[in-house]
C-alpha positions as CSV (number, residue, x, y, z in Angstrom):
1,X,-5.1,-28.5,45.3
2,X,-2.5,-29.7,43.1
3,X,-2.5,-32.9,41.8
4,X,0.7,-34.9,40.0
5,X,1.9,-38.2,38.5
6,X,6.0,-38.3,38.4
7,X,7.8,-41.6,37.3
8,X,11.4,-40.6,38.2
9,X,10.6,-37.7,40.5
10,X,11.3,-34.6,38.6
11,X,7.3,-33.6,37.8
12,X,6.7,-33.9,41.5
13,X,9.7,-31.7,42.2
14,X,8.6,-29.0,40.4
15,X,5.0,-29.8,41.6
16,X,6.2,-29.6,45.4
17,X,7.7,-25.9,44.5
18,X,4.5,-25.1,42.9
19,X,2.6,-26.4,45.5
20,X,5.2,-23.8,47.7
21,X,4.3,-20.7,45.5
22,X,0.6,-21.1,45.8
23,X,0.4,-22.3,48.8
24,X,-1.8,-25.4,48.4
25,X,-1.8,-29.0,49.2
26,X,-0.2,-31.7,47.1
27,X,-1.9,-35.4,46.2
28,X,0.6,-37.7,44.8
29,X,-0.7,-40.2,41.6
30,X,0.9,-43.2,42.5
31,X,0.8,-46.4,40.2
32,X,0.8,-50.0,42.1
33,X,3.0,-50.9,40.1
34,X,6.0,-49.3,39.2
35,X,6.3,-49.6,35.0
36,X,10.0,-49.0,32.9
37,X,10.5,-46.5,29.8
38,X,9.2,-49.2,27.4
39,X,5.7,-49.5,29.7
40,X,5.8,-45.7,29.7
41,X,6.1,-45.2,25.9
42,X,3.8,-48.0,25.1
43,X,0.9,-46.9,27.6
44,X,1.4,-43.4,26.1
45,X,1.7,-44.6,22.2
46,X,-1.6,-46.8,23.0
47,X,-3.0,-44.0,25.1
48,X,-4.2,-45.9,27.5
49,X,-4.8,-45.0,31.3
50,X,-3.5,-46.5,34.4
51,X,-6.1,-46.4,37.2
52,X,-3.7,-44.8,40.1
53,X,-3.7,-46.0,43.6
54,X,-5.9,-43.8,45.7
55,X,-7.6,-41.0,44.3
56,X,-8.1,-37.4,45.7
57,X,-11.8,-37.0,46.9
58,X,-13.2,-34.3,44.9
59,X,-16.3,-34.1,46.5
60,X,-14.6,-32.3,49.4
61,X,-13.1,-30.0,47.6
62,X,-15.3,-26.8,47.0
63,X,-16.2,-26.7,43.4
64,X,-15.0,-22.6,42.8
65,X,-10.9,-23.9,43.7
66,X,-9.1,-24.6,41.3
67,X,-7.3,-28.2,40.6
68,X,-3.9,-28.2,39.1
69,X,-2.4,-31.5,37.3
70,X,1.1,-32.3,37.0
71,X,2.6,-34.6,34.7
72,X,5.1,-35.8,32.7
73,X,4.4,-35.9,28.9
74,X,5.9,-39.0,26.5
75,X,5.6,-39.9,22.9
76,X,3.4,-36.8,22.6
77,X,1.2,-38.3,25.4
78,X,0.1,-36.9,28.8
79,X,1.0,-40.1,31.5
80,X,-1.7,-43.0,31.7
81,X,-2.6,-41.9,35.3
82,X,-3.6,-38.7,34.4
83,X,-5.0,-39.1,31.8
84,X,-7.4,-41.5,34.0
85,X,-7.8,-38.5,35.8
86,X,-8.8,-36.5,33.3
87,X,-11.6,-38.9,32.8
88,X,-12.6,-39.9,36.2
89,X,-11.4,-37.0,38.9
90,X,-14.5,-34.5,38.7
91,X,-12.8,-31.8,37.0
92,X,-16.3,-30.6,36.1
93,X,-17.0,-26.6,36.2
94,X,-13.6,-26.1,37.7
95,X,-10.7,-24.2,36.5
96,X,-8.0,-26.6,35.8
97,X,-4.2,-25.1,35.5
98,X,-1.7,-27.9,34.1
99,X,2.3,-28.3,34.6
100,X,3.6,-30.4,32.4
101,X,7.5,-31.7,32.0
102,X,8.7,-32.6,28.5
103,X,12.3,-33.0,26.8
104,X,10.6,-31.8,23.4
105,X,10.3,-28.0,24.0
106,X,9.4,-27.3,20.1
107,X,6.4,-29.2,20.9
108,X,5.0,-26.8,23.4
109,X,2.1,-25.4,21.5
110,X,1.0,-29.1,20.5
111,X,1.1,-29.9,23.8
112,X,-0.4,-26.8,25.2
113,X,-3.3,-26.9,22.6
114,X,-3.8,-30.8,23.3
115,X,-4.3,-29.9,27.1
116,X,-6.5,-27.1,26.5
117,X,-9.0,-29.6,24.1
118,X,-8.4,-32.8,27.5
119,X,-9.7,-29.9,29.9
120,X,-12.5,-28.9,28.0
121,X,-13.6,-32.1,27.0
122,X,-13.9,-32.9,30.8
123,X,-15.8,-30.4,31.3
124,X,-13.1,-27.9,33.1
125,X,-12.3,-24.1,32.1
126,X,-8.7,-23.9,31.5
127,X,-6.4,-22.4,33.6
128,X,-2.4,-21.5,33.1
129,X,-0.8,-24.2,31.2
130,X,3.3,-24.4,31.9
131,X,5.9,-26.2,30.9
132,X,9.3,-27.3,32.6
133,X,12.3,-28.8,31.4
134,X,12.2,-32.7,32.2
135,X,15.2,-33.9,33.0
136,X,16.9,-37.7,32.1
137,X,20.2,-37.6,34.5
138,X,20.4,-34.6,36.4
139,X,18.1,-33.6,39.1
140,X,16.6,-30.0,38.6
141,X,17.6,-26.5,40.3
142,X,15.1,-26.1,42.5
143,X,15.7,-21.9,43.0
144,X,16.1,-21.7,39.1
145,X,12.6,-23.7,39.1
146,X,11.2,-21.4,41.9
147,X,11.8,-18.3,40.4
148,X,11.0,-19.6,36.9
149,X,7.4,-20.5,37.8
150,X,6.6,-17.1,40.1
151,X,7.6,-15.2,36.8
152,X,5.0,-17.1,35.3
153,X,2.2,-17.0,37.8
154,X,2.8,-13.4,38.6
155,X,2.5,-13.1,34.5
156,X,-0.7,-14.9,35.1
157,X,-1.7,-12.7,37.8
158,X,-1.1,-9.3,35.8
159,X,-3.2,-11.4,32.4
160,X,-6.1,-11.8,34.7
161,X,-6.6,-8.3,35.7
């Protein structure tokens, strides 16, 4: 199951292709109310979480699959629904893979590292951690995106071995 929070669409875009390439279902984070970029950088600054409308019942999902979350990444923060999530979605003894969208690429192993510690500390075993290209006017190439992220799971794939 993949699981994502998007606040202008693009994390859910590249969520939707993921959700393509691994053929698994999708659960959209959605807030109740819709917040602007001051909320956004605030909430993260703060990091605070945003209870999101409707949760995914993890009790129905066998504990062996994997989860994977989506988000967008501000100020240096994953986004306040997920990181409810993170405390609150049963992420216990599961692998958990994490696609994040950021426009501060130099910050990737920051970022990476910081997901790594979330997981853990919920009690999840890490999975893949990638990172795409967030996107402030443009709307994303969606065949660039696709073969972009099968590179990287069938790099995955090969690591696992």
């Amino acid at each position: 199951m993949i699981i994502v929070y998007s606040w202008k669409g693009t994390t859910l875009a590249y969520a939707r292709i993921l959700a393509d390439l691994r053929q698994e279902s999708l659960f959209e984070l959605k807030e109740s109310k819709k917040r602007n970029v001051a909320g956004c950088i605030f909430d993260s600054l703060l990091r605070r979480e945003k209870q999101p409308v409707g949760m995914p019942d993890m009790s129905a999902i066998p504990d062996s699959e994997e989860i994977t979350l989506c988000s967008p990444i501000w100020a240096g923060q994953i986004a306040a629904p997920i990181r409810y999530f993170f405390r609150r979605g049963g992420l216990q003894e599961r692998k958990v893979n994490f696609l994040y969208t950021c426009l501060r690429m130099e910050q990737r192993n920051v970022y990476e590292n910081m997901i790594r510690r979330l997981i853990v500390a919920a009690g999840g075993e890490p999975g893949f951690v990638m990172v795409m290209a967030g996107m402030v006017k443009d709307k994303i190439d969606e065949e660039i995106a696709h073969d972009h992220m099968k590179r990287i799971l069938d790099e995955e794939t090969v690591e696992a071995r």
